[in-house]
PyMOL Python script that loads the backbone (N, CA, C, O; Angstrom):
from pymol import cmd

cmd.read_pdbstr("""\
ATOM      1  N   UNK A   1      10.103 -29.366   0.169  1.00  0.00           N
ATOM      2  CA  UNK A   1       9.383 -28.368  -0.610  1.00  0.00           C
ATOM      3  C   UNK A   1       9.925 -26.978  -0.252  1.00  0.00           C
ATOM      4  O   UNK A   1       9.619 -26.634   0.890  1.00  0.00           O
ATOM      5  N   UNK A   2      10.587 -26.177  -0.885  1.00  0.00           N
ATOM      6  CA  UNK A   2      10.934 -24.640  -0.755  1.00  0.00           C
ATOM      7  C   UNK A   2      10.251 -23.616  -0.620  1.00  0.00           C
ATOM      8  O   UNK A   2       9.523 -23.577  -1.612  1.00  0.00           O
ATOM      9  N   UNK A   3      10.069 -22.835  -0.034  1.00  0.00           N
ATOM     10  CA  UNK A   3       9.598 -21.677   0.970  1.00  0.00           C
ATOM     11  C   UNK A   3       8.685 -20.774  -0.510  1.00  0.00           C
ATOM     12  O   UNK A   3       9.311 -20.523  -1.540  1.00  0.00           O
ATOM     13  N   UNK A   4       8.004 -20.601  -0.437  1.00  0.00           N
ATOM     14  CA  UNK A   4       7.559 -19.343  -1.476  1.00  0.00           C
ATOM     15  C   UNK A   4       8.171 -17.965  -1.649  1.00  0.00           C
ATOM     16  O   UNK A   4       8.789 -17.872  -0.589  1.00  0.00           O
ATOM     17  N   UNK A   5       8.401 -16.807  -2.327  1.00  0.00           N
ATOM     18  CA  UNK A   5       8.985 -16.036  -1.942  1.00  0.00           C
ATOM     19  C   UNK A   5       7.769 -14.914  -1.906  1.00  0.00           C
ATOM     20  O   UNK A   5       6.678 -14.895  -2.476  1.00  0.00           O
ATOM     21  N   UNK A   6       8.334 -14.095  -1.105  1.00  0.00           N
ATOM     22  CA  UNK A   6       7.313 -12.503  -1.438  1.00  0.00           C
ATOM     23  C   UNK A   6       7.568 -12.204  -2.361  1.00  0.00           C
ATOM     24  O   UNK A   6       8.509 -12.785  -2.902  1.00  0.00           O
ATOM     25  N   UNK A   7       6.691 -10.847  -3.252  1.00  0.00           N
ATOM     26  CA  UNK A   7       7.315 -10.271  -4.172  1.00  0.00           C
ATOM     27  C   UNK A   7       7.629  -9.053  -3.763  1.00  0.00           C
ATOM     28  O   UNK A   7       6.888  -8.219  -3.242  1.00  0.00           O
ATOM     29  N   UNK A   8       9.410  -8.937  -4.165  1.00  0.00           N
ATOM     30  CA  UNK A   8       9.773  -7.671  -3.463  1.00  0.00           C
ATOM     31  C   UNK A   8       9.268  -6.456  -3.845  1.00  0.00           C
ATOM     32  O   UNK A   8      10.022  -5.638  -3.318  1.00  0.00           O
ATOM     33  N   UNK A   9       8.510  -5.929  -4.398  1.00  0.00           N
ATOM     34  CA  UNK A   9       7.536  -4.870  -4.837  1.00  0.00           C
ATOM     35  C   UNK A   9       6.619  -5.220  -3.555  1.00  0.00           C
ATOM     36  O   UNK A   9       7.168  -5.124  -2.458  1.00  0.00           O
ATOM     37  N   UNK A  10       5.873  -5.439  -3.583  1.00  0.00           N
ATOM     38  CA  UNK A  10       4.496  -5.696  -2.962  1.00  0.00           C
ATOM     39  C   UNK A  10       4.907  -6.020  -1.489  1.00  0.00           C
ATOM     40  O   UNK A  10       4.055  -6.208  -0.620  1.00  0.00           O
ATOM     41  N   UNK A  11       6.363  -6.082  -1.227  1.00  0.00           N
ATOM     42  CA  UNK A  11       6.498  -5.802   0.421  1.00  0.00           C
ATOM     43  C   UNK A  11       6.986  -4.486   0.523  1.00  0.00           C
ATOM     44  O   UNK A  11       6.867  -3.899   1.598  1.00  0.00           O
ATOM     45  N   UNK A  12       7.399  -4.062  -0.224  1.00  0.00           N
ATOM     46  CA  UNK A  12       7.882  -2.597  -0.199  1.00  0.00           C
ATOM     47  C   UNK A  12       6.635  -1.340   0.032  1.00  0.00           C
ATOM     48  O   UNK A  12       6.816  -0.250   0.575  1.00  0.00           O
ATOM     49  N   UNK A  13       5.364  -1.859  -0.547  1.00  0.00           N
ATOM     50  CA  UNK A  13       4.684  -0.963  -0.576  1.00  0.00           C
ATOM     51  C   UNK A  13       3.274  -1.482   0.077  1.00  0.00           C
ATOM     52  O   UNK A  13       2.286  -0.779  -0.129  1.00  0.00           O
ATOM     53  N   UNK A  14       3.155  -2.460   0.715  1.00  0.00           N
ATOM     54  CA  UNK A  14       2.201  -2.571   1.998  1.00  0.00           C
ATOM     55  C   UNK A  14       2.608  -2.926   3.415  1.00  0.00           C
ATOM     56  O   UNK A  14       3.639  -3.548   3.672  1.00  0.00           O
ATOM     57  N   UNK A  15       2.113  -2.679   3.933  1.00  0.00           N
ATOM     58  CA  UNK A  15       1.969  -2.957   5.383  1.00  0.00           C
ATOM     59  C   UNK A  15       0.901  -3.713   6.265  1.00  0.00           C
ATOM     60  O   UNK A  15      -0.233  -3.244   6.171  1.00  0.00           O
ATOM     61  N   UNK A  16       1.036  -4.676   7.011  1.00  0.00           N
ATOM     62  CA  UNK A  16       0.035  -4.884   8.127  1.00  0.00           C
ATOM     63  C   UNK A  16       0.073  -4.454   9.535  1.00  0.00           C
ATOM     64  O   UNK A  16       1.031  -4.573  10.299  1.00  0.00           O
ATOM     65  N   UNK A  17      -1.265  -3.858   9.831  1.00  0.00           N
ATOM     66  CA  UNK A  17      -1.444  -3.497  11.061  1.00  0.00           C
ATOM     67  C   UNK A  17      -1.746  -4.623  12.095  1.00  0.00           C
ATOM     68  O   UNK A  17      -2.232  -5.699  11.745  1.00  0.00           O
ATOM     69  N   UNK A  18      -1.491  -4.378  13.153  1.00  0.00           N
ATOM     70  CA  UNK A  18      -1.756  -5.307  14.299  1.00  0.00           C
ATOM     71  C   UNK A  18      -3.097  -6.062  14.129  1.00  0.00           C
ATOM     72  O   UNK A  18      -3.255  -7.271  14.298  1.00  0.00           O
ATOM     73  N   UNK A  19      -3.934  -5.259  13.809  1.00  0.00           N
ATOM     74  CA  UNK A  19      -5.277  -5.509  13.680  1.00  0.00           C
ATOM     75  C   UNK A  19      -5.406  -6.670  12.711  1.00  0.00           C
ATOM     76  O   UNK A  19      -6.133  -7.622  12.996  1.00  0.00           O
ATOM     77  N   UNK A  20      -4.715  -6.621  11.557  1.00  0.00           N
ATOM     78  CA  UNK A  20      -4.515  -7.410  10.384  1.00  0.00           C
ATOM     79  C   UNK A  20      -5.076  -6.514   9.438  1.00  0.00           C
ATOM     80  O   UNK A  20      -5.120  -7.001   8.308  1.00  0.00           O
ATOM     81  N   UNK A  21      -5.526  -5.337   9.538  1.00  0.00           N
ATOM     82  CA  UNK A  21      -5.229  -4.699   8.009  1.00  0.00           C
ATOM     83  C   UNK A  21      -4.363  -4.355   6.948  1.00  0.00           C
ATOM     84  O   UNK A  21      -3.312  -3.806   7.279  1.00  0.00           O
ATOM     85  N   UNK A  22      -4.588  -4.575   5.620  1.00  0.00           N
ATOM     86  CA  UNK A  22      -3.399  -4.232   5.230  1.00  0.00           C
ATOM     87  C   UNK A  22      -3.503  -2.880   4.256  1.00  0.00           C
ATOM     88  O   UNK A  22      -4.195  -2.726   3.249  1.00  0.00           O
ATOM     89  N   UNK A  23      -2.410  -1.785   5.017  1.00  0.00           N
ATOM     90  CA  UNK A  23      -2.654  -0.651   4.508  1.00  0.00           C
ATOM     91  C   UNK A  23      -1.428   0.143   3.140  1.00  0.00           C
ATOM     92  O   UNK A  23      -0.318  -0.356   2.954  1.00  0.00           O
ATOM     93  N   UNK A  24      -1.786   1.043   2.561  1.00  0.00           N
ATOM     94  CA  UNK A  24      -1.524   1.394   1.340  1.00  0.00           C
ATOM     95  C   UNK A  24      -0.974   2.992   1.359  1.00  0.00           C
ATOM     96  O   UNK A  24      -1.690   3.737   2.027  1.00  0.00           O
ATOM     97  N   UNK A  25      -0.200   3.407   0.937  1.00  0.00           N
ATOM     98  CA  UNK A  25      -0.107   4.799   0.376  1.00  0.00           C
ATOM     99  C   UNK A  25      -0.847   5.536  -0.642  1.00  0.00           C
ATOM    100  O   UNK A  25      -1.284   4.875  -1.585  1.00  0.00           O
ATOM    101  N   UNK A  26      -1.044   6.687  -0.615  1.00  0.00           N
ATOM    102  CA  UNK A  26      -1.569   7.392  -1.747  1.00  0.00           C
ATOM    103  C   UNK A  26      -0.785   7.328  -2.684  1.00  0.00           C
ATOM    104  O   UNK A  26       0.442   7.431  -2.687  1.00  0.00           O
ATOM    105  N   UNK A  27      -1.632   7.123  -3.652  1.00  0.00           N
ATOM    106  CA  UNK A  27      -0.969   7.982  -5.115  1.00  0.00           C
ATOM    107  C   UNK A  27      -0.579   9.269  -5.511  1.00  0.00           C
ATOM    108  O   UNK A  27      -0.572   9.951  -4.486  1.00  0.00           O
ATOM    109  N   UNK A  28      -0.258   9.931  -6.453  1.00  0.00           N
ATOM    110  CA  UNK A  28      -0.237  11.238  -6.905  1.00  0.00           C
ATOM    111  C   UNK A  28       0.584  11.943  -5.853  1.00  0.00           C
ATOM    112  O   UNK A  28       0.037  13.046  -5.824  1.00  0.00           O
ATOM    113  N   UNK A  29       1.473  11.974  -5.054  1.00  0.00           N
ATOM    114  CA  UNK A  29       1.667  12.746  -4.034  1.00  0.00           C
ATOM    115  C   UNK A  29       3.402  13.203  -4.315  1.00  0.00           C
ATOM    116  O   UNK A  29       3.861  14.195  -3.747  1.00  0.00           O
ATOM    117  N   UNK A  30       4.290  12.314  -5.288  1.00  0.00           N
ATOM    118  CA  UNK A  30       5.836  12.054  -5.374  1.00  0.00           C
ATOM    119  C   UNK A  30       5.764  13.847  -6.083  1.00  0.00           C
ATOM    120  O   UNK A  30       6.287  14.757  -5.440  1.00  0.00           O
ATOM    121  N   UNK A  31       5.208  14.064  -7.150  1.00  0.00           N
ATOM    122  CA  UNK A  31       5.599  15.290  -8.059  1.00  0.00           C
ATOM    123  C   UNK A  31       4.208  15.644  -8.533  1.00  0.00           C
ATOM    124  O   UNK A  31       3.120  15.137  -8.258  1.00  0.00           O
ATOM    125  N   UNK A  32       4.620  16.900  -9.513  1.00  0.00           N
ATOM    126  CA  UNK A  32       3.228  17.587  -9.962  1.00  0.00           C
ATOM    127  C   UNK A  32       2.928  18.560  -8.606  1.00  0.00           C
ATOM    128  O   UNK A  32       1.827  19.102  -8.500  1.00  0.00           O
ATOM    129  N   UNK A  33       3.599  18.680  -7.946  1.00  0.00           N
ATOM    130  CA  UNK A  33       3.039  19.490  -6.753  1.00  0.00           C
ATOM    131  C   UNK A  33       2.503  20.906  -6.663  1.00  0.00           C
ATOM    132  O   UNK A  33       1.644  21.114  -5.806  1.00  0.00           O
ATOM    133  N   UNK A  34       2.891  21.890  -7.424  1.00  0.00           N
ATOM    134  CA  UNK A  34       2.688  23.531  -7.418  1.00  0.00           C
ATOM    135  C   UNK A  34       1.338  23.058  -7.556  1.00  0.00           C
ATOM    136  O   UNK A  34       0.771  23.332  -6.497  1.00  0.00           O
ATOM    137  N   UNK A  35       0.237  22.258  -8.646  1.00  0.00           N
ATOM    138  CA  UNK A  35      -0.945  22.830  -8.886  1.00  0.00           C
ATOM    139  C   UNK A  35      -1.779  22.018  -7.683  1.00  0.00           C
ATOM    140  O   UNK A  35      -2.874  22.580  -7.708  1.00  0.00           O
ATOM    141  N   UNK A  36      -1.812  21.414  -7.071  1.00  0.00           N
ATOM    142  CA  UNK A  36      -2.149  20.750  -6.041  1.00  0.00           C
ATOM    143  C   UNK A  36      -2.571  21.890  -4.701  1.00  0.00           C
ATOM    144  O   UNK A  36      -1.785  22.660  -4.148  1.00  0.00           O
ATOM    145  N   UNK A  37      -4.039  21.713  -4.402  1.00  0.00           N
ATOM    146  CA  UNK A  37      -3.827  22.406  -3.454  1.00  0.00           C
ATOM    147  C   UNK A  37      -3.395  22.082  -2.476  1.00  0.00           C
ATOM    148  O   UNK A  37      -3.010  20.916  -2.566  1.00  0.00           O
ATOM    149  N   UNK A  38      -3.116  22.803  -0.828  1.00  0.00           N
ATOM    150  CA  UNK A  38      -2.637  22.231  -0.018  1.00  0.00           C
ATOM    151  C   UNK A  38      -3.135  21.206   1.053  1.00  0.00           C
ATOM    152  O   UNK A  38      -2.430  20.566   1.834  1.00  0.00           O
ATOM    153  N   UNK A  39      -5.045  21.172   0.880  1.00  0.00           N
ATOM    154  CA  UNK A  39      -5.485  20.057   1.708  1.00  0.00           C
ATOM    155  C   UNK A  39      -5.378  18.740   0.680  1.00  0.00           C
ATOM    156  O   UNK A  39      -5.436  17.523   0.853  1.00  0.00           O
ATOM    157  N   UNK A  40      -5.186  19.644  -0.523  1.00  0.00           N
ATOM    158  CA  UNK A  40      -5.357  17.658  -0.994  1.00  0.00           C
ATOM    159  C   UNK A  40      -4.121  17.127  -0.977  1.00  0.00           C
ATOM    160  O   UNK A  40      -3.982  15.906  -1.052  1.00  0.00           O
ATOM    161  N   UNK A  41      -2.955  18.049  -0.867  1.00  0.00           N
ATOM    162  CA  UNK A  41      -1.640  17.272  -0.354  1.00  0.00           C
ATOM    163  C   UNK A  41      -1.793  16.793   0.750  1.00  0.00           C
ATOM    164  O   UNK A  41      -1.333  15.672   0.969  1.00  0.00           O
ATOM    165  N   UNK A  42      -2.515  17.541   1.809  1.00  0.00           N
ATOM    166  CA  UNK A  42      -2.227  16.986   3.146  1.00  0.00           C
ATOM    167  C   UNK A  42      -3.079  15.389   2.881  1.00  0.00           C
ATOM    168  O   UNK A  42      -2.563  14.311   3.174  1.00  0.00           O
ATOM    169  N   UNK A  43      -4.311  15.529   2.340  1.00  0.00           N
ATOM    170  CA  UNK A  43      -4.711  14.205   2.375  1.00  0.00           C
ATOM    171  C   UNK A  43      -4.223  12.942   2.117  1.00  0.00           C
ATOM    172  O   UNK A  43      -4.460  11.823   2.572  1.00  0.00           O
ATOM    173  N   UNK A  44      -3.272  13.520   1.038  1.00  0.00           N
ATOM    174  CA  UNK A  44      -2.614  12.357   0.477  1.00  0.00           C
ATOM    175  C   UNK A  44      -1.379  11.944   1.456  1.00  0.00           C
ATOM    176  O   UNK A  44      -0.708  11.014   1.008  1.00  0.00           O
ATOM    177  N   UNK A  45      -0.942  12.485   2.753  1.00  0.00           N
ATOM    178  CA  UNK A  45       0.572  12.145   3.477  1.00  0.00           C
ATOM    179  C   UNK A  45      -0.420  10.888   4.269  1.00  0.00           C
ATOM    180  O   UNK A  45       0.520  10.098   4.181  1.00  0.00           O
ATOM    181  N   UNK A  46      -1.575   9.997   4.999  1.00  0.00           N
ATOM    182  CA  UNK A  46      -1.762   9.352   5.506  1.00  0.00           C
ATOM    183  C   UNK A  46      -1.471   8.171   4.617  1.00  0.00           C
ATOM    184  O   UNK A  46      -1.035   8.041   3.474  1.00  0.00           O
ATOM    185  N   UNK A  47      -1.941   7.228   5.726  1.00  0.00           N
ATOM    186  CA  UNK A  47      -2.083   5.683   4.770  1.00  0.00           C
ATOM    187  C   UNK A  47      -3.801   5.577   4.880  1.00  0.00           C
ATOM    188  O   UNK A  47      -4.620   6.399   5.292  1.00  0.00           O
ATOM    189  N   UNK A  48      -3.967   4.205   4.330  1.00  0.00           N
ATOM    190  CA  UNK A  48      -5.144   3.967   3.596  1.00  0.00           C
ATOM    191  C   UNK A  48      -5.353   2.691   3.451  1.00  0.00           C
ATOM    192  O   UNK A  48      -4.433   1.976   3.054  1.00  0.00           O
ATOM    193  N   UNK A  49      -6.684   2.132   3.763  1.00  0.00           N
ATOM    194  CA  UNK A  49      -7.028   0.371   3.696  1.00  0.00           C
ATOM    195  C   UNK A  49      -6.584   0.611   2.551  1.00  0.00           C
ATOM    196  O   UNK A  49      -6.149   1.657   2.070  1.00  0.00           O
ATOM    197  N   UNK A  50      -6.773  -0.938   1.899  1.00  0.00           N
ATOM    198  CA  UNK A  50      -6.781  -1.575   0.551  1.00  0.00           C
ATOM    199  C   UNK A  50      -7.590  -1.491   0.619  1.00  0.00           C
ATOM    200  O   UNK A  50      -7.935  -1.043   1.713  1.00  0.00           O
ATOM    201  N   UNK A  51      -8.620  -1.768  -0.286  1.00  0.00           N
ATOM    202  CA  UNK A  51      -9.747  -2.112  -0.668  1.00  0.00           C
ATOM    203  C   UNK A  51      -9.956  -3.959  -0.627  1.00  0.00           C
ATOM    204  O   UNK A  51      -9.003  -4.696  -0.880  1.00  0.00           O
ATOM    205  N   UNK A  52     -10.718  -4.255  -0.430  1.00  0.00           N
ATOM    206  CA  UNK A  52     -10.857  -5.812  -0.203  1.00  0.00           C
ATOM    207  C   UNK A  52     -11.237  -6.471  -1.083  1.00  0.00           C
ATOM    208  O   UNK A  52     -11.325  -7.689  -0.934  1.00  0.00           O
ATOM    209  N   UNK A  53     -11.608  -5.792  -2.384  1.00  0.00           N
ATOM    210  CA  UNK A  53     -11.023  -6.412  -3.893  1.00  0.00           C
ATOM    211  C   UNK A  53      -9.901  -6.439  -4.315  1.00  0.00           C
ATOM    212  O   UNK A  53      -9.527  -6.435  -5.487  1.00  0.00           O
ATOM    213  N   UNK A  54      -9.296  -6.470  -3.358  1.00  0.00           N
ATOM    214  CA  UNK A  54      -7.632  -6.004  -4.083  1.00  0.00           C
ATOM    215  C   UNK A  54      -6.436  -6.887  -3.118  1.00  0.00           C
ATOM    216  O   UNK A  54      -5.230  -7.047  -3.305  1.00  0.00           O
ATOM    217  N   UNK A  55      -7.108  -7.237  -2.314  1.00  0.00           N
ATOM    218  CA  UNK A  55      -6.382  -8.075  -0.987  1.00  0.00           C
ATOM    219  C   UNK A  55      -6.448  -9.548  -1.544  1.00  0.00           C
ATOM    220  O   UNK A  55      -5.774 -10.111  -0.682  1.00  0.00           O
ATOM    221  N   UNK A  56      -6.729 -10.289  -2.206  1.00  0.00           N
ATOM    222  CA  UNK A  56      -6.519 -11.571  -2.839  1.00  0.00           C
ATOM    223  C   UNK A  56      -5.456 -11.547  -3.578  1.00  0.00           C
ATOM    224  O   UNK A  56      -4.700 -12.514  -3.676  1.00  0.00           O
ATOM    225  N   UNK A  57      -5.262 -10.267  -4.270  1.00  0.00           N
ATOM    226  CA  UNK A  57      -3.740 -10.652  -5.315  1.00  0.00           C
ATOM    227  C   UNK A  57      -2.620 -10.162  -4.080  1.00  0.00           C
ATOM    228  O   UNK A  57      -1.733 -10.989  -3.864  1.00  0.00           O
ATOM    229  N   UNK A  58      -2.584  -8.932  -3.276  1.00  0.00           N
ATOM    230  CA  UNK A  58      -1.710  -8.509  -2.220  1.00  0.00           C
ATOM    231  C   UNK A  58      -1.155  -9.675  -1.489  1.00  0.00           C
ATOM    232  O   UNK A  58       0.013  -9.504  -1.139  1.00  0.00           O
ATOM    233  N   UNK A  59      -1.762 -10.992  -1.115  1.00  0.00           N
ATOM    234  CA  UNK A  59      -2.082 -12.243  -0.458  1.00  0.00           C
ATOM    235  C   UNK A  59      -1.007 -12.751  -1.373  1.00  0.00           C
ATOM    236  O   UNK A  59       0.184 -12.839  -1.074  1.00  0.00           O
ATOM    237  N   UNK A  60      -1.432 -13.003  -2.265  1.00  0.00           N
ATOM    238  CA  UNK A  60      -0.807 -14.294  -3.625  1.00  0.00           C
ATOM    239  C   UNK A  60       0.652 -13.745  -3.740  1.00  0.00           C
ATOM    240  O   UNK A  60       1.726 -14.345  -3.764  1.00  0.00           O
ATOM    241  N   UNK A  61       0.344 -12.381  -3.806  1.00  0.00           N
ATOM    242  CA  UNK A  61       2.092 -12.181  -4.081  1.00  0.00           C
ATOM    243  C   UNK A  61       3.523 -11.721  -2.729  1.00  0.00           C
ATOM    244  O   UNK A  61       4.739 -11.531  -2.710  1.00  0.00           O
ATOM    245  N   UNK A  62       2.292 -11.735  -1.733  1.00  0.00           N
ATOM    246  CA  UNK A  62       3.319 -11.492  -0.449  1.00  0.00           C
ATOM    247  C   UNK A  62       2.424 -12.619   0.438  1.00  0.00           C
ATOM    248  O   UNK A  62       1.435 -12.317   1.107  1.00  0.00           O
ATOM    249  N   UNK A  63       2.857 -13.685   0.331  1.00  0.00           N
ATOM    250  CA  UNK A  63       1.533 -14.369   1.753  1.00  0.00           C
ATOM    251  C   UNK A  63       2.645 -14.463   2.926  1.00  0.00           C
ATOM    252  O   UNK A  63       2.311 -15.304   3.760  1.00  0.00           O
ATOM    253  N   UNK A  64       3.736 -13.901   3.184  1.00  0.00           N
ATOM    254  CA  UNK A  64       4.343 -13.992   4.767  1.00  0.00           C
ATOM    255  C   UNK A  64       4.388 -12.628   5.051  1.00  0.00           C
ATOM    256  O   UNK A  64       5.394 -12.188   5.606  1.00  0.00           O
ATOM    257  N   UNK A  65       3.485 -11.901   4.768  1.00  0.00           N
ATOM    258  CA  UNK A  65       3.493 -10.325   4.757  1.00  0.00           C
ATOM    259  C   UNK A  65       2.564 -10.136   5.892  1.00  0.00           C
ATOM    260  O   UNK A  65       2.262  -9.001   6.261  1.00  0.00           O
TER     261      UNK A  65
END
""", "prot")
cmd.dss("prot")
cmd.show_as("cartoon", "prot")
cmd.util.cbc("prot")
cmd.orient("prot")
């Protein structure tokens, strides 16, 4: 039986922590920048849980992630 694959999207753009969370980047942060103020840029440079409605498909399409 052959190995499943990840989907290379969806390893590119999560991560797991030691802990086993799996965390996310902000949105909105690549362009559009002048009207943005500067704390809500700063907010957006961290990472960020998933949400745990959203971790069943993250699963399905990367499960050696």
């Amino acid at each position: 039986m052959p190995k499943i694959r990840n989907h290379r999207g969806t390893k590119k753009r999560f991560r797991v922590t030691p802990t086993g969370k799996v965390m996310r980047r902000h949105a909105s942060q690549s362009h559009i920048l002048e009207k943005k103020s500067q704390k809500r840029k700063r907010l957006f440079a961290g990472e960020s849980a998933v949400s745990h409605a959203d971790l069943r498909q993250i699963h399905h399409n990367a499960p050696y992630l």
